[in-house]
MDAnalysis code that builds the backbone (N, CA, C; Angstrom):
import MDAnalysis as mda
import numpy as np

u = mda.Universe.empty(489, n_residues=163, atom_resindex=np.repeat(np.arange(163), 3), trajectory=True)
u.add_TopologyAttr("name", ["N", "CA", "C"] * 163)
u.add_TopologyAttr("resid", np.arange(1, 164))
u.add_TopologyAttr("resname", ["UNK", "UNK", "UNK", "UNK", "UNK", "UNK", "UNK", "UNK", "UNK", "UNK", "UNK", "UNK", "UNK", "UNK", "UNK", "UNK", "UNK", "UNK", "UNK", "UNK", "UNK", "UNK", "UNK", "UNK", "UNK", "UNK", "UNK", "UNK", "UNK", "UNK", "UNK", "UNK", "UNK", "UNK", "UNK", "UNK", "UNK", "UNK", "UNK", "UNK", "UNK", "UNK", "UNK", "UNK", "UNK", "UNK", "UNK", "UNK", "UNK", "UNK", "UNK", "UNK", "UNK", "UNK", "UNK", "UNK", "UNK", "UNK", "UNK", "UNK", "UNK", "UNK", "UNK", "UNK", "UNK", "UNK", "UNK", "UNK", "UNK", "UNK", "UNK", "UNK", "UNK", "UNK", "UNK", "UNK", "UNK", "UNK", "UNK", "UNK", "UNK", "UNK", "UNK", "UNK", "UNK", "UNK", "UNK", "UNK", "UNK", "UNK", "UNK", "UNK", "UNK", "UNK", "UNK", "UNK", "UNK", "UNK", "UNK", "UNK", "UNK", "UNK", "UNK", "UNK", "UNK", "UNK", "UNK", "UNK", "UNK", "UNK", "UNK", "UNK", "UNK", "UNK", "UNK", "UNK", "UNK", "UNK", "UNK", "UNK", "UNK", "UNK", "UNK", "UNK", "UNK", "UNK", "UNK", "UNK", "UNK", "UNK", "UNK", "UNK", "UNK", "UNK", "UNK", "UNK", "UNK", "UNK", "UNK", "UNK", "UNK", "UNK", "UNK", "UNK", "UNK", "UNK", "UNK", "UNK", "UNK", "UNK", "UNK", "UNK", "UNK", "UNK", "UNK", "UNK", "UNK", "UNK", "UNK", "UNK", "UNK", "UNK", "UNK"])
u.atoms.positions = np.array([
    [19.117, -4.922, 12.218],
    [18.669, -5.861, 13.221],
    [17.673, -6.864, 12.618],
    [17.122, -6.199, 11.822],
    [15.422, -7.219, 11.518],
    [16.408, -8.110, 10.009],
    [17.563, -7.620, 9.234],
    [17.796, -8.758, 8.947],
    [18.924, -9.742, 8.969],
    [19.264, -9.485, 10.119],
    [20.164, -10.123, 11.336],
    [19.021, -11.751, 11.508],
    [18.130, -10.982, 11.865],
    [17.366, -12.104, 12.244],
    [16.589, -12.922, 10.959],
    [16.892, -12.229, 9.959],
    [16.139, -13.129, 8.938],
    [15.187, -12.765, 7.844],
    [14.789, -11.088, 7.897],
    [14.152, -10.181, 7.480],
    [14.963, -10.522, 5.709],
    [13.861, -10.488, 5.045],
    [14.278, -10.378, 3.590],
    [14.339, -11.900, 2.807],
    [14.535, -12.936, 4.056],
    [14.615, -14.185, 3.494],
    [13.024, -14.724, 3.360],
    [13.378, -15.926, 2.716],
    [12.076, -17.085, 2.419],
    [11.374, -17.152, 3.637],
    [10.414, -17.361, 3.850],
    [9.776, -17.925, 5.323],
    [10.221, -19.136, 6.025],
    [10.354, -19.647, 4.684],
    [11.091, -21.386, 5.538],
    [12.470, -20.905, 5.850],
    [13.059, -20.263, 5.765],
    [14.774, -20.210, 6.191],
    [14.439, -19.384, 7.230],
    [13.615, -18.819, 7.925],
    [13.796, -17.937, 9.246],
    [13.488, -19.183, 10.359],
    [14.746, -18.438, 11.592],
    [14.630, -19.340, 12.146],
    [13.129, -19.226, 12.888],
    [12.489, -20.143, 13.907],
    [11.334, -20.255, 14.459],
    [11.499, -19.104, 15.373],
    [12.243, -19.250, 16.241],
    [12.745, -18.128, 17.313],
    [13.015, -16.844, 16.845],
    [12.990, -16.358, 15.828],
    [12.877, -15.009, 15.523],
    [12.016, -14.203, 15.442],
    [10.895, -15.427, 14.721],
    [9.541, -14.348, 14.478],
    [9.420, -13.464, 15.690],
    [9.257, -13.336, 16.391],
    [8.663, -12.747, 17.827],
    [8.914, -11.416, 17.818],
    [10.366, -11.300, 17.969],
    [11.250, -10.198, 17.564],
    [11.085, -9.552, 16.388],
    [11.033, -10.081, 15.210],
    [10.250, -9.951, 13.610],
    [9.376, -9.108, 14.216],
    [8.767, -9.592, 14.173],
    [6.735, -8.666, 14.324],
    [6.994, -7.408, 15.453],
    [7.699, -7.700, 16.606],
    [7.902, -6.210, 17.326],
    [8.670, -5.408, 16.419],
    [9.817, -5.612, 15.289],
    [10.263, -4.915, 14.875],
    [9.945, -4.393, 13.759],
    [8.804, -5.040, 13.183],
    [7.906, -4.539, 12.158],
    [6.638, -3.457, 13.081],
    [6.410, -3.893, 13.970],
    [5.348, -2.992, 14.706],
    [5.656, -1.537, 14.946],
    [6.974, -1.501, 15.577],
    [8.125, -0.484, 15.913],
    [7.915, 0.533, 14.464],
    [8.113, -0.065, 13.579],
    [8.849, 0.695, 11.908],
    [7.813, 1.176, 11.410],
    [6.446, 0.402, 11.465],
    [4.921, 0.991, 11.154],
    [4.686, 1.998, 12.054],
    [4.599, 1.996, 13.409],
    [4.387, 2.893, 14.467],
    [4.993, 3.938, 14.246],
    [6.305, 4.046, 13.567],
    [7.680, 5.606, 13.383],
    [6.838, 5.895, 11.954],
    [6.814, 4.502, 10.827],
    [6.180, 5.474, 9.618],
    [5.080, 6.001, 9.624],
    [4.130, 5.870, 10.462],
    [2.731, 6.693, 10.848],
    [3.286, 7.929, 11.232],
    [4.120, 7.677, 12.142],
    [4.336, 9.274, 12.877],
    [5.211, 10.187, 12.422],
    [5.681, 9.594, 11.200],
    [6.248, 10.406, 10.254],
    [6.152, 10.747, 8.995],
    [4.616, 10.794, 8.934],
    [4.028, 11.391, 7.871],
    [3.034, 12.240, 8.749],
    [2.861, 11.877, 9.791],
    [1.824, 12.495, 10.657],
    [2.857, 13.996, 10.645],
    [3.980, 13.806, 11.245],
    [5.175, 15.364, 11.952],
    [5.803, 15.798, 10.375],
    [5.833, 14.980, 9.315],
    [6.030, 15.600, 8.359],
    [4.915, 17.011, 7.325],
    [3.728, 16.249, 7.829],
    [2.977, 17.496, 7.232],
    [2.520, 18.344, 8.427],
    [2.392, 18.099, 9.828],
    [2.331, 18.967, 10.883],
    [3.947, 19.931, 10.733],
    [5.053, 20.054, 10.529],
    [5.976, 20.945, 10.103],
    [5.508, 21.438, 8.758],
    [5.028, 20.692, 8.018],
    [4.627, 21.607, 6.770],
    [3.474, 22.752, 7.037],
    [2.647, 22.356, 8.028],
    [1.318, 23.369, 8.285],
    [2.018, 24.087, 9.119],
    [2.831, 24.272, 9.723],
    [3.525, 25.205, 10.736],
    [4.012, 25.914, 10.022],
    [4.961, 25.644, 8.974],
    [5.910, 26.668, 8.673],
    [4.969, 27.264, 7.651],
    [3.349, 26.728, 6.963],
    [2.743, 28.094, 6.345],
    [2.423, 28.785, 7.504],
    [1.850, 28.462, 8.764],
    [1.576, 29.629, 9.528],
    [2.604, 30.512, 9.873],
    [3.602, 29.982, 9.828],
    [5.101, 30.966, 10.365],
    [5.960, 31.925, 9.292],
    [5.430, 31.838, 7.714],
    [5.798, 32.214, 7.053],
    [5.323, 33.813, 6.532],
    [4.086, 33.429, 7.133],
    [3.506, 34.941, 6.659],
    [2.584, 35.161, 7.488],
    [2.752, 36.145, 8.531],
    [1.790, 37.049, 9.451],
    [0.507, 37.346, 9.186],
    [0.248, 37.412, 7.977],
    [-1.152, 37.602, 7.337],
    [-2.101, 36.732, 7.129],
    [-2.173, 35.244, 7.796],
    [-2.785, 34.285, 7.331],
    [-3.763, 34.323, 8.935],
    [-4.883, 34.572, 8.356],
    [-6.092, 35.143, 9.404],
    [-6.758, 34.695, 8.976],
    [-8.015, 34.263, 9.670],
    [-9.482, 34.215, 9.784],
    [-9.257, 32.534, 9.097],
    [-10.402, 32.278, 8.147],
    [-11.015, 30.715, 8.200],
    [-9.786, 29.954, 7.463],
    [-8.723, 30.800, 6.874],
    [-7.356, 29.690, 6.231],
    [-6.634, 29.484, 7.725],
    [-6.084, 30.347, 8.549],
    [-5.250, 30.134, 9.754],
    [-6.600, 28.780, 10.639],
    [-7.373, 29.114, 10.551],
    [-8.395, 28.014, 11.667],
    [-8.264, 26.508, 10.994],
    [-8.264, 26.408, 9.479],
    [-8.458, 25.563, 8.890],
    [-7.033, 24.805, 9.307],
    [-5.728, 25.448, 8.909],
    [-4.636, 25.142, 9.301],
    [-4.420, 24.139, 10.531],
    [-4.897, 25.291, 11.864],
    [-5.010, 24.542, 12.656],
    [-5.861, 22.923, 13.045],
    [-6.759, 22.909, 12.308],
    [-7.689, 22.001, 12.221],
    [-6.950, 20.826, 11.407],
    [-6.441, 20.935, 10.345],
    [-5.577, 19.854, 9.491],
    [-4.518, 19.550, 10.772],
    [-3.901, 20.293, 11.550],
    [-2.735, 20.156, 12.131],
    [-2.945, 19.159, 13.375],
    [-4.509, 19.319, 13.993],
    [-4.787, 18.637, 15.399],
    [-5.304, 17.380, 14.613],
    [-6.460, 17.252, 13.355],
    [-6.640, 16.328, 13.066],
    [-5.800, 15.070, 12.284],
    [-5.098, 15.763, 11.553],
    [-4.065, 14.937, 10.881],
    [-3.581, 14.272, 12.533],
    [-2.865, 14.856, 13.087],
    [-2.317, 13.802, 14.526],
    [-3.193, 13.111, 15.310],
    [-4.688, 13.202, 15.485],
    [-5.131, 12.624, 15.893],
    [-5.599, 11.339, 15.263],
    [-5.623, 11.453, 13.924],
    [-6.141, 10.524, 12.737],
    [-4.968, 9.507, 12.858],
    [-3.785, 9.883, 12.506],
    [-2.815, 9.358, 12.304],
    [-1.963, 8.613, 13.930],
    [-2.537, 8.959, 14.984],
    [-2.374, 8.735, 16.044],
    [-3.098, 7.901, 16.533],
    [-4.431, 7.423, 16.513],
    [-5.307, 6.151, 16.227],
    [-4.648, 5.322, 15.128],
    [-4.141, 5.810, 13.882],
    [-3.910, 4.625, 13.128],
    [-2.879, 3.818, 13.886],
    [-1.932, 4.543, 13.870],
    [-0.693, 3.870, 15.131],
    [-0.540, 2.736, 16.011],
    [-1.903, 3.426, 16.654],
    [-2.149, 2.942, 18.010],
    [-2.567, 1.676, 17.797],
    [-3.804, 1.427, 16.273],
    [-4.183, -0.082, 16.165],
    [-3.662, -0.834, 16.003],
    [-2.343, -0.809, 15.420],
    [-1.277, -2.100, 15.883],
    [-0.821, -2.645, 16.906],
    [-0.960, -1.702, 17.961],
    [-0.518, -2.266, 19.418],
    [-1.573, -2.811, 20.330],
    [-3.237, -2.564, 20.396],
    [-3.732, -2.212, 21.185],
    [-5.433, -3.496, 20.301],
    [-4.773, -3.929, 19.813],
    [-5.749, -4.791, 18.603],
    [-6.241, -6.112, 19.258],
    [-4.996, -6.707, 20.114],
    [-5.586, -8.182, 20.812],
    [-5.300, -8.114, 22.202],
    [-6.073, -9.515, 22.750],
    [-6.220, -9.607, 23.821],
    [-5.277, -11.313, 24.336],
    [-4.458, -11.090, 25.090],
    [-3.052, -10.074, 25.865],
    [-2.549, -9.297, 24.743],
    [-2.422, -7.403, 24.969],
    [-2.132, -6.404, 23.997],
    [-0.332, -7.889, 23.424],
    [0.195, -8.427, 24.267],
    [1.148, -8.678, 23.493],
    [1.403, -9.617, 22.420],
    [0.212, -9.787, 22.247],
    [-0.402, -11.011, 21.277],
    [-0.086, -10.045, 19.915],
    [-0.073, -9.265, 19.497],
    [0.328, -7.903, 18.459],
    [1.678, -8.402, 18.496],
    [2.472, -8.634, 18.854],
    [3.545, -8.422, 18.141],
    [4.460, -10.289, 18.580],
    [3.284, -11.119, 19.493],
    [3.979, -12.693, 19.511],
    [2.580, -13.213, 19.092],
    [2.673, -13.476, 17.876],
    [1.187, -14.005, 16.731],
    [0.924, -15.537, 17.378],
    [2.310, -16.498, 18.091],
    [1.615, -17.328, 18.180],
    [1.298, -17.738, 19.721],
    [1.319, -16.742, 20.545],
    [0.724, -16.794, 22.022],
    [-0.886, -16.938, 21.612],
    [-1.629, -17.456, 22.450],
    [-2.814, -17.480, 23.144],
    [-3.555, -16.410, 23.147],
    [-4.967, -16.142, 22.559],
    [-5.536, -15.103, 22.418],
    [-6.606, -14.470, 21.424],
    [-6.635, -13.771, 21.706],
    [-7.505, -13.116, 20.595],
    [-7.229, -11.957, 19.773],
    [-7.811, -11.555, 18.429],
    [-6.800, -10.304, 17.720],
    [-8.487, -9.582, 16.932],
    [-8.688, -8.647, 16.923],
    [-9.511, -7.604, 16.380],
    [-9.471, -8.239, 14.432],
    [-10.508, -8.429, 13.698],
    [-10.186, -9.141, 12.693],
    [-9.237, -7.928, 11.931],
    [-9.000, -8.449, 10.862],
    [-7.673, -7.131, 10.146],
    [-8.580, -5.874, 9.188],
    [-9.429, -6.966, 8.823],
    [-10.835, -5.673, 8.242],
    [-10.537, -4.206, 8.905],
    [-10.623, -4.071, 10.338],
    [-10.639, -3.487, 11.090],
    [-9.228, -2.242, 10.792],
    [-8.232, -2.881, 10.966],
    [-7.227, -1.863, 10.346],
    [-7.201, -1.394, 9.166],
    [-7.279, -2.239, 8.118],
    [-7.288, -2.187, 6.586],
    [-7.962, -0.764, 6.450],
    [-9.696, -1.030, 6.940],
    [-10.529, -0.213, 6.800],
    [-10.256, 0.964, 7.220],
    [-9.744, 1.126, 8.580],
    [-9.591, 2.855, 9.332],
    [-7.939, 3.239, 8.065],
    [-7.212, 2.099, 7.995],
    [-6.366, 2.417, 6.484],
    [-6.556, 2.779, 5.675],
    [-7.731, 2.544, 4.906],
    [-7.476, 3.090, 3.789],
    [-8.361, 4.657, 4.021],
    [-9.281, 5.215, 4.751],
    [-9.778, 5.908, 5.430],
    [-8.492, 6.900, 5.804],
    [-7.451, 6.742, 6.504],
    [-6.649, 7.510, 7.270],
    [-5.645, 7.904, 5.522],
    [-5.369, 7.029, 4.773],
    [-4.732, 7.081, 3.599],
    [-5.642, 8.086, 2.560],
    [-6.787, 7.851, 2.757],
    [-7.503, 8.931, 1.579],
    [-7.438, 10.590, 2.459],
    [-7.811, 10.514, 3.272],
    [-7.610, 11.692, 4.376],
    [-6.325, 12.054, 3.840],
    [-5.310, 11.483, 4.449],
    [-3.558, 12.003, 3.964],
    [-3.842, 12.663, 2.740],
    [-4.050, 11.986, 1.855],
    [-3.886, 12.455, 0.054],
    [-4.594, 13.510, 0.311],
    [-5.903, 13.872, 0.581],
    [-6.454, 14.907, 0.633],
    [-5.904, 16.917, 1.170],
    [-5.218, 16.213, 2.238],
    [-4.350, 16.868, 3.101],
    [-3.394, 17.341, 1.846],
    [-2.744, 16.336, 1.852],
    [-1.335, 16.653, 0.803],
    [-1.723, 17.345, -0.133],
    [-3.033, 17.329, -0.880],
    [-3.551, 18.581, -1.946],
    [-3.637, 20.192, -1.007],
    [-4.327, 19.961, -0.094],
    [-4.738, 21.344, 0.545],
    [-3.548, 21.897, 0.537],
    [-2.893, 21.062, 1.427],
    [-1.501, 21.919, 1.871],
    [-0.848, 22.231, 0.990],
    [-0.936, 21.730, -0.610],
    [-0.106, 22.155, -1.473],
    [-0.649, 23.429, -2.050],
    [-1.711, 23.449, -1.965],
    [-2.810, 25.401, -2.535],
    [-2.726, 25.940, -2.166],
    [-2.346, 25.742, -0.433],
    [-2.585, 26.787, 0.411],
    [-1.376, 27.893, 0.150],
    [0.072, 27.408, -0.189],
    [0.821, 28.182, -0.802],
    [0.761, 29.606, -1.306],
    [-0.110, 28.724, -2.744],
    [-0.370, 29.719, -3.497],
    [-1.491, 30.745, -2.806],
    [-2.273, 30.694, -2.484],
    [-3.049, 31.467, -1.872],
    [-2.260, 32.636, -0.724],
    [-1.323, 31.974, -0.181],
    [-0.520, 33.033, 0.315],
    [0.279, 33.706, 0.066],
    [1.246, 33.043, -1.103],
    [2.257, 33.997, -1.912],
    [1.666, 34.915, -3.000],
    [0.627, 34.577, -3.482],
    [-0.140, 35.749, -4.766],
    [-0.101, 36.718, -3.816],
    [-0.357, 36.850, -2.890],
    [-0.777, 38.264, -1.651],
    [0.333, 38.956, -1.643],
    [1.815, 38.435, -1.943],
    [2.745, 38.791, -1.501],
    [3.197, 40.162, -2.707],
    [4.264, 41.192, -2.088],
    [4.812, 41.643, -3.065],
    [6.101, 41.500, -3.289],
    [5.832, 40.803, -4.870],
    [6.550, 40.269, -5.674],
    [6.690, 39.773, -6.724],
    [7.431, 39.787, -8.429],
    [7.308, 39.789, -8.989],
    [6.580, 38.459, -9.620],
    [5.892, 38.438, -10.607],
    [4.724, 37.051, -10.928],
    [5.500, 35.680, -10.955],
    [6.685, 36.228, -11.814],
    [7.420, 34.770, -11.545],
    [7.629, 34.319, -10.845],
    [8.527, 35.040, -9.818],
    [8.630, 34.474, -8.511],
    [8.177, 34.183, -7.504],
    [6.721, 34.525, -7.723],
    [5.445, 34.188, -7.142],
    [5.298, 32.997, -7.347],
    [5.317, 32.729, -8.865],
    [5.011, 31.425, -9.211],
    [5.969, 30.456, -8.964],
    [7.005, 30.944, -8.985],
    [8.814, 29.782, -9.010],
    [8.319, 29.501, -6.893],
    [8.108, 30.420, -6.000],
    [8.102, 29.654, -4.894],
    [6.766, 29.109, -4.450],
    [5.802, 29.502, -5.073],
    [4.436, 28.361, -4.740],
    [5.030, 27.450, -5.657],
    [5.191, 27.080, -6.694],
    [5.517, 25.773, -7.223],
    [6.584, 25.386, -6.170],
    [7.445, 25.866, -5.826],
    [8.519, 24.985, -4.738],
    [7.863, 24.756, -3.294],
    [7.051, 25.539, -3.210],
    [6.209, 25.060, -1.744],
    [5.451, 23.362, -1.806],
    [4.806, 24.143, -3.503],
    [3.560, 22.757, -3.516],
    [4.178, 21.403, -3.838],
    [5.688, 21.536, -4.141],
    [6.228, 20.147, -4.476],
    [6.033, 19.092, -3.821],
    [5.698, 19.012, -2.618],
    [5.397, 18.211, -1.446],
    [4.241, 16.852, -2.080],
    [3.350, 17.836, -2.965],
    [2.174, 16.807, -3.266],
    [2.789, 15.850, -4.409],
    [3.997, 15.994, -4.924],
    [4.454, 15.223, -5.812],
    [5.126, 14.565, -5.103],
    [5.428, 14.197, -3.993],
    [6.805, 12.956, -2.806],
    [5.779, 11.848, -3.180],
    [6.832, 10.808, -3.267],
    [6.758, 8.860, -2.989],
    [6.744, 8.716, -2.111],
    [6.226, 7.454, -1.770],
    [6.769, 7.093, -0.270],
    [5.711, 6.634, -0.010],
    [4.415, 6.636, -0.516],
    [3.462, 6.540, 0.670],
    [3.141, 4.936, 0.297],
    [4.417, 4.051, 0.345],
    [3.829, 2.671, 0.557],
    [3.055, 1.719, 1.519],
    [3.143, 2.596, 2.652],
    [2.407, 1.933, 3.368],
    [1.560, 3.215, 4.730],
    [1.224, 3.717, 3.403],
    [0.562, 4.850, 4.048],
    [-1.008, 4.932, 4.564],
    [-0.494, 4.976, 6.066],
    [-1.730, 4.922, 7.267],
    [-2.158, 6.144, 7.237],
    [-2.192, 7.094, 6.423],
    [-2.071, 8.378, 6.289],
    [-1.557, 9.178, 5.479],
])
């Protein structure tokens, strides 16, 4: 759809009448990639709690705590694309009438919500190991599935990571 309308070309070759549509459909794609790094490591903190019955006391709390905060972090980042100017629809038609929150403003809770993520993405990758050494089972294969757990902290992607 977005390059139906012109997405990928020069600025001067889009038509005038597209932008509008442009920017909601860039708003749309930022809004899903927030929330899918947000539900991508909230399934990753789930399935350590679901994996092993034994994860008690301050690692299971902590868990939970990455799990409410990561969505709430990442759920404000979201939100500042929509909710930034005044008429809210001034966000996604740049050249209506209005006013817009300066961009400082996102950048900043950005790169903030982005160092948070990375941080996350380490924990969650240790926490693994901390639960499979417990396990019984032989060392290698101790080691062969925490290394396949922690692979997570090695993924791309985070180009435009609000989180």
């Amino acid at each position: 759809m977005a390059i139906d309308l012109g997405y990928g070309k020069h600025v001067w070759q889009i038509p005038f009448g597209n932008l509008n549509d442009m920017f909601l459909i860039g708003q749309i794609t930022v809004t899903l990639a927030i929330c899918s790094q947000a539900w991508s490591k909230t399934s990753f903190a789930i399935s350590l709690l679901m994996i092993h019955d034994g994860i008690h006391g301050k690692t299971r709390v902590f868990i939970w705590f990455a799990i409410v905060s990561m969505n709430m972090l990442f759920g404000v980042s979201a939100m500042l694309f929509w909710v930034g100017c005044t008429p809210l629809e001034k966000a996604w038609h740049p050249f209506m009438r209005g006013t817009c929150w300066s961009p400082n403003v996102v950048i900043t809770y950005g790169i903030f919500a982005s160092a948070y993520s990375g941080v996350m993405d380490l924990v969650l990758a240790i926490i693994p190991w901390k639960i499979i050494m417990n396990l019984q089972m032989q060392t290698r294969e101790k080691i062969g599935v925490a290394l396949a757990m922690s692979m997570g902290v090695l993924r791309r992607g985070h180009t435009r990571d609000m989180g």
